[in-house]
N, C-alpha and C positions, 0 to 999 in steps of 0.2 A: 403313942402306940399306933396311932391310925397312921399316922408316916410312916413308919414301920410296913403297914400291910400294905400301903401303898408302893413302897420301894417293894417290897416283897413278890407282888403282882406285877411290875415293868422287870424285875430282875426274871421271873419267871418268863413272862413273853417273851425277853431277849434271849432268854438260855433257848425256847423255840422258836426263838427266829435265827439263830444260829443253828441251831441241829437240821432246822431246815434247809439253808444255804450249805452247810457240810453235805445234805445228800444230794442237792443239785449239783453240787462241784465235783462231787464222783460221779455221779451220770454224764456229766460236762467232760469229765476226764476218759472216762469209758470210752465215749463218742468218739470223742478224738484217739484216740489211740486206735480204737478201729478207723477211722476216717486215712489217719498216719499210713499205715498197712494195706488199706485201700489205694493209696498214693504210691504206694512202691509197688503194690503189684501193678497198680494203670501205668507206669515208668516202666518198668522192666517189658510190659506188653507196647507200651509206644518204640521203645528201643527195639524191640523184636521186631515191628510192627517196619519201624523206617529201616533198617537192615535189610529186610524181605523187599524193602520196594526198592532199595538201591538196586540190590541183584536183580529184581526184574527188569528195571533199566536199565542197567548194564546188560541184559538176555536180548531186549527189544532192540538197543541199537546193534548191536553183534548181528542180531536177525537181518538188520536193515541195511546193515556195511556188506553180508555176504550176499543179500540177493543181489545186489548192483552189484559186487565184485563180480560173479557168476555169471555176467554178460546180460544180468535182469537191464544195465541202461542201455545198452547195444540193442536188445529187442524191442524196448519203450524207442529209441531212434527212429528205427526202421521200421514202426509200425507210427508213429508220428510224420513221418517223410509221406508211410503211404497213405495215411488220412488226411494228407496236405494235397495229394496228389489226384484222390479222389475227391477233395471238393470242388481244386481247381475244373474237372472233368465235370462234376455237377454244375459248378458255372456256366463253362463253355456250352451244355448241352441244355442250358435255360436260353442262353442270351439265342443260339442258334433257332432255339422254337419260337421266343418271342420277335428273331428278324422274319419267320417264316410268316409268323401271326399277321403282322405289320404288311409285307408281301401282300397278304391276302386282301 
């Protein structure tokens, strides 16, 4: 009879320690399911997200192909030519002061 109450009392813990893992595995299930749907919405936003960046780069070089088309590297030239041309003249008028300096 006392092995009886004893089987009786581990059968009972088990039947709660099963009802207990039964409601963590639905809380466990729960989670995940929202976690799942969290994942699809962050995918469907990173998809959105790399689209949008494609087409801004594709916008940026477009921008960048038409100002040099539009004569942007013809004026970068000619104003590269004349800040070549204007240092060479800052040279000349250093070396010319320091033969004067030298003179003196």
């Amino acid at each position: 009879m006392e092995v009886l109450n004893v089987l009786e009392q581990k059968f009972a813990s088990l039947v709660k320690v099963v009802e207990r893992l039964k409601e963590d595995n639905k809380k466990l299930h729960s989670e995940s399911e929202t976690l799942q749907f969290e994942n699809a919405d962050l995918k469907k936003e990173n998809a959105k997200l790399a689209e949008e960046s494609a087409q801004l780069s594709s916008k940026l070089e477009a921008i960048e192909v038409s100002s040099i088309d539009s004569g942007e590297l013809e004026r970068l030239h000619e104003e590269k030519k004349r800040t070549k041309e204007l240092v060479d003249d800052l040279i000349k008028n250093i070396e010319s002061l320091v033969d004067k300096e030298n003179q003196l």
